[in-house]
C-alpha positions in Angstrom: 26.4 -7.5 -12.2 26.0 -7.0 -8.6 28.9 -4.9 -7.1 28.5 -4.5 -2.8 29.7 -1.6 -1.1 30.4 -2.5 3.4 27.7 -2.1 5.7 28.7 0.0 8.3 28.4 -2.5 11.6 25.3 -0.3 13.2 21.9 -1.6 13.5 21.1 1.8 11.8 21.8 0.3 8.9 19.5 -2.1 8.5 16.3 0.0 9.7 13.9 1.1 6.7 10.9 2.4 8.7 10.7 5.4 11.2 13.0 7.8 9.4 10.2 9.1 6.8 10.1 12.9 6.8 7.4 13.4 4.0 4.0 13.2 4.3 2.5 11.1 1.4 -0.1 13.7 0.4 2.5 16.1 -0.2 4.6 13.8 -2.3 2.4 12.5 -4.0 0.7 15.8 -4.1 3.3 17.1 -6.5 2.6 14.0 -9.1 -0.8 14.8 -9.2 -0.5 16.0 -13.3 1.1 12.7 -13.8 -0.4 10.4 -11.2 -2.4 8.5 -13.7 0.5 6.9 -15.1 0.6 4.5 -12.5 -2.5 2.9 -13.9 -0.9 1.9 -16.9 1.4 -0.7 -18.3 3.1 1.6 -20.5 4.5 3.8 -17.5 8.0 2.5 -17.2 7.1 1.0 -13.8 6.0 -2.1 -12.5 2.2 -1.6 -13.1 1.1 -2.9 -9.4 -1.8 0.3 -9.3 -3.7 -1.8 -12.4 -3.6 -5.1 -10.4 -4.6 -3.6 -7.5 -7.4 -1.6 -9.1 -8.9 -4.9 -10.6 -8.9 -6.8 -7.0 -11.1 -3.7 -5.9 -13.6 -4.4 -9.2 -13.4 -7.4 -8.5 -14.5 -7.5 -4.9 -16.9 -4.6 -5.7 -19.1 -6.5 -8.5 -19.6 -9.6 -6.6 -20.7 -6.9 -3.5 -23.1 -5.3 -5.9 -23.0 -2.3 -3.5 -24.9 1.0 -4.4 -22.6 3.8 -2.4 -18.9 4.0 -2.5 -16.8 6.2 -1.1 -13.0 6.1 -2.2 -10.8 7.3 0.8 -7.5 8.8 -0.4 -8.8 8.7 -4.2 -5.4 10.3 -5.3 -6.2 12.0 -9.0 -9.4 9.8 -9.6 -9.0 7.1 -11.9 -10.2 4.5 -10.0 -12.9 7.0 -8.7 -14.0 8.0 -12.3 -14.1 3.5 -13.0 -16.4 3.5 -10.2 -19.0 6.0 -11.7 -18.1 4.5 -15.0 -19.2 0.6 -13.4 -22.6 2.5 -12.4 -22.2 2.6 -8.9 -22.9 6.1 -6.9 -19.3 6.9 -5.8 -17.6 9.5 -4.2 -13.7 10.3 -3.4 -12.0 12.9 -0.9 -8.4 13.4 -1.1 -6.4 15.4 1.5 -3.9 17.0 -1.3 -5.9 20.0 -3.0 -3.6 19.4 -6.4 -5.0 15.5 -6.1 -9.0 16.9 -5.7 -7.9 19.5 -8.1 -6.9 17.2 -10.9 -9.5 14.4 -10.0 -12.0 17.4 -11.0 -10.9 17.8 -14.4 -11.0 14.0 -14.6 -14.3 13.8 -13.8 -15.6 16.2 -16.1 -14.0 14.7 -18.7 -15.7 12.2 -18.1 -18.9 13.3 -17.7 -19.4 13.3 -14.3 -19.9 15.9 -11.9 -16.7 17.5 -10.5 -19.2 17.5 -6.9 -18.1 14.1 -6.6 -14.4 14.8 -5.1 -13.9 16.7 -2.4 -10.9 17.8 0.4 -10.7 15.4 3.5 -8.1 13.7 5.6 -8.8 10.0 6.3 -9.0 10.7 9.7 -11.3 13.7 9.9 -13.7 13.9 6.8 -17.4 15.2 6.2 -19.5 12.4 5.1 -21.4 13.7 1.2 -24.4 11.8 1.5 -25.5 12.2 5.2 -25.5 8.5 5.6 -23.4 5.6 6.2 -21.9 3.8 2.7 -22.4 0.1 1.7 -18.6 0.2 0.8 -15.4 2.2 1.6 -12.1 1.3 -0.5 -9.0 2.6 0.7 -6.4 2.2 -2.7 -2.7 2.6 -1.3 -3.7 5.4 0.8 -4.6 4.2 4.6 -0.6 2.6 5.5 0.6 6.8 5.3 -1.5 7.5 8.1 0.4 8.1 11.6 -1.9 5.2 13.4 -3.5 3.0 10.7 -6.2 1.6 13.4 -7.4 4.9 14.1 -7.9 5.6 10.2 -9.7 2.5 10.0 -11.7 3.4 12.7 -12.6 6.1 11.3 -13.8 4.9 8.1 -15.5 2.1 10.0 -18.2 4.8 11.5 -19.1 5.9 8.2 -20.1 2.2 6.8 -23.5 0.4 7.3 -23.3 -2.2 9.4 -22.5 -5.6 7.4 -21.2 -2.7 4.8 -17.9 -3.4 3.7 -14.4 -1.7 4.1 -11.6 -2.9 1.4 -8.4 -1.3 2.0 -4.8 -2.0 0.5 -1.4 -2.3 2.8 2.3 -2.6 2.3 2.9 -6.5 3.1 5.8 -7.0 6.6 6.1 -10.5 5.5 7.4 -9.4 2.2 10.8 -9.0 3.6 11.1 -12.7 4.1 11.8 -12.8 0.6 13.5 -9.2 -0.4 16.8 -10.3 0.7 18.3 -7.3 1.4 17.6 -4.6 4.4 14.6 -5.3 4.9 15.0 -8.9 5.3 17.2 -8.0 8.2 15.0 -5.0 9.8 12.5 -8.2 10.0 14.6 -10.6 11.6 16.1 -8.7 14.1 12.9 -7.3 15.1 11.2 -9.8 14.6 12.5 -12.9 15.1 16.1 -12.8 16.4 15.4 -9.9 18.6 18.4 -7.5 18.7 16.8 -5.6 21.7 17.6 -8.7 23.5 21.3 -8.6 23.4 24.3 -6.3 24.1 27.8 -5.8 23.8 30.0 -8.7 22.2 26.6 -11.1 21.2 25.0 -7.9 19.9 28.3 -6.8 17.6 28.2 -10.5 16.5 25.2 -10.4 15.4 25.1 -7.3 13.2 27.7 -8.2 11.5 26.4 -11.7 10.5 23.2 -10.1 9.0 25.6 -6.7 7.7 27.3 -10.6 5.9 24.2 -11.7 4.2 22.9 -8.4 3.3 25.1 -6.4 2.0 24.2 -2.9 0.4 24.2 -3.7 -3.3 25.9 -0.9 -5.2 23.5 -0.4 -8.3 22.4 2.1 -10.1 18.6 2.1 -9.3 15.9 3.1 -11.9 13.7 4.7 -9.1 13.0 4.9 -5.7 10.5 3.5 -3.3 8.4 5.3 -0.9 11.3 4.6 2.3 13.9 5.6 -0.2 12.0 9.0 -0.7 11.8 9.4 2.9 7.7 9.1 2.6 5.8 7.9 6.1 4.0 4.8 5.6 3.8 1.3 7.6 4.0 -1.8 6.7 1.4 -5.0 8.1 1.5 -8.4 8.5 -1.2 -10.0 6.2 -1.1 -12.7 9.4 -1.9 -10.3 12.0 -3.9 -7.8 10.6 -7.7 -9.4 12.3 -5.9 -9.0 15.4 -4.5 -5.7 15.3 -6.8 -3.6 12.9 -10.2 -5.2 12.1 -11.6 -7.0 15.5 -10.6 -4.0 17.3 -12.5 -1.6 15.1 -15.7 -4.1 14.7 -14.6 -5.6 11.1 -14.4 -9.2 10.4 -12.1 -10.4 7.9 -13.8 -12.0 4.8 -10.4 -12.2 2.5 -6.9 -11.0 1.7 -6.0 -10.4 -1.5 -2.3 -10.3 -3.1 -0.5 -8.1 -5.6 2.8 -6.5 -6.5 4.1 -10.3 -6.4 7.8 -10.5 -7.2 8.8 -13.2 -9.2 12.9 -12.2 -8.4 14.2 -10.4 -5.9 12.9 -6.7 -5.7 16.6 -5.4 -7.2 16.1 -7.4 -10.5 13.5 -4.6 -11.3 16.8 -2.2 -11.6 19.3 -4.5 -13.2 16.9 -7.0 -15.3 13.7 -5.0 -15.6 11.5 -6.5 -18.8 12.2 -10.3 -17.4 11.5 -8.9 -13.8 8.0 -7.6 -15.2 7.0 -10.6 -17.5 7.8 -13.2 -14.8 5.6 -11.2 -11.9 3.2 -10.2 -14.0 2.4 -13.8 -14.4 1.8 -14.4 -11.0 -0.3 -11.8 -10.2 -3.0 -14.3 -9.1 -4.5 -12.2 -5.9 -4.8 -15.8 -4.3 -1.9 -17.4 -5.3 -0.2 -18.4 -1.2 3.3 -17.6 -2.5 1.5 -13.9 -2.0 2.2 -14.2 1.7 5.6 -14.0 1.1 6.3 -13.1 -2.2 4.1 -10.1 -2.6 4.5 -6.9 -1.6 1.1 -5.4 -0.9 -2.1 -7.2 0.1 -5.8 -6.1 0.1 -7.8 -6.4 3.1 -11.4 -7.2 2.7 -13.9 -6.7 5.8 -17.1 -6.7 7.2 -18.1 -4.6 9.7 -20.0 -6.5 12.4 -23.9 -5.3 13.3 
């Protein structure tokens, strides 16, 4: 089933992040008409958007809060399942074919098209004058060139012991991808390439290049490195540390999804049992999540 093609013996290789040369509001920008796919499990894609949206109701009902603002909101569903759950939400996206088509949503559903409106995470005019009781960030706040500054950001717009819930692509996912990004983590991470030269350095690249080779498949799509998109990826272990102390949040939970039951290429080559075994798993507290899972939610607090 699996044919493998040589890695060539260059670090290169192995690197998935750095190299993006999109920005994810334009990419996704382009989707916009069709964007609301992803929140369905007819869509010919792992449906990881409608587990993620149901951590976020999740979190949000046992909050109870009564302003929401949804930061990146895409083309609005889960904006227009916010209004729908009664609370008094708002949504800004920084694509205008995003805000444009979250608009029409919103009127078809019978809300007012004055809830969306144009921002950028990082620079955005607050709607109601006054800080939220809860901002959600849904696969939007890891695109961002400095992730601590967006959540910064988003921080000075929430009441104090308000809330800021926020999704990010999980580092510690590579652990169990078993391909390049299994080796981009290790040697950066662990076995530190940067630490070694010449003969020791040759050695070790082409042990790794050994264990994970480039698989030569015929791929059903391509992720969001494979498109050349910027984003970042986090480690669900540092994440206090590094995002939410520094920015006045506490951490109060993370949250798992997009678990993978088999390794990530079994999606391409054995899709329907790839599906039915994650699916199953997709219990957002379920510890094989750390490594297992792709994405994580972050849920905070910020401090008074």
């Amino acid at each position: 089933m699996f044919r493998t093609t040589p890695n060539r013996v260059n670090y290169a290789c192995f690197v998935r992040s750095g190299q993006a040369s999109e920005e994810a509001f334009e990419a996704f920008g382009k989707e916009a008409a069709t964007y609301e796919q992803n929140y369905s499990h007819d869509a010919g894609r792992y449906p990881d958007h409608v587990y993620r949206l149901r951590i976020f109701q999740d979190l949000l009902s046992a909050l109870r809060p009564t302003t929401v603002l949804d930061a990146g909101c895409g083309s609005g569903v889960p904006l227009v399942t916010l209004l729908d759950s009664g609370y008094d939400a708002y949504g800004f996206d920084r694509s205008t074919d995003m805000v444009a088509a979250t608009r029409q949503r919103l009127a078809s559903a019978n809300h007012s098209p004055t809830r969306v409106f144009e921002g950028d995470l990082d620079k955005f005019t607050n709607p109601i004058g006054k800080p939220f009781d809860a901002i959600v960030g849904l696969g939007s706040v890891y695109y961002t060139s400095d992730t601590s500054t967006t959540i910064r950001v988003l921080t000075e717009q929430v009441r104090d012991d308000g809330a800021v819930i926020f999704s990010l692509r999980n580092q510690l996912f590579s652990l169990c991808s078993l391909n390049e990004y299994s080796a981009d983590f290790l040697l950066k991470e662990i076995y530190p390439i940067q630490a070694t030269e010449g003969k020791v350095r040759n050695e070790l690249i082409k042990f790794f290049a050994a264990r994970f080779p480039k698989l030569d498949v015929n791929k059903l799509f391509e992720n969001v490195d494979e498109r050349n998109i910027r984003s970042k990826l986090h480690n669900p272990l540092t994440v206090e540390a590094e995002l939410l102390i520094p920015n006045g949040l506490v951490l109060t939970g993370l949250y798992y999804y997009h678990f993978h039951a088999l390794p990530p290429i079994f999606e391409h080559t054995h899709q329907q049992l790839f599906y039915e075994l994650s699916s199953e798993r997709e219990i957002p507290t379920d510890w094989r999540g750390l490594v297992s899972a792709s994405c994580f939610v972050v849920h905070a607090t910020k401090r008074r």
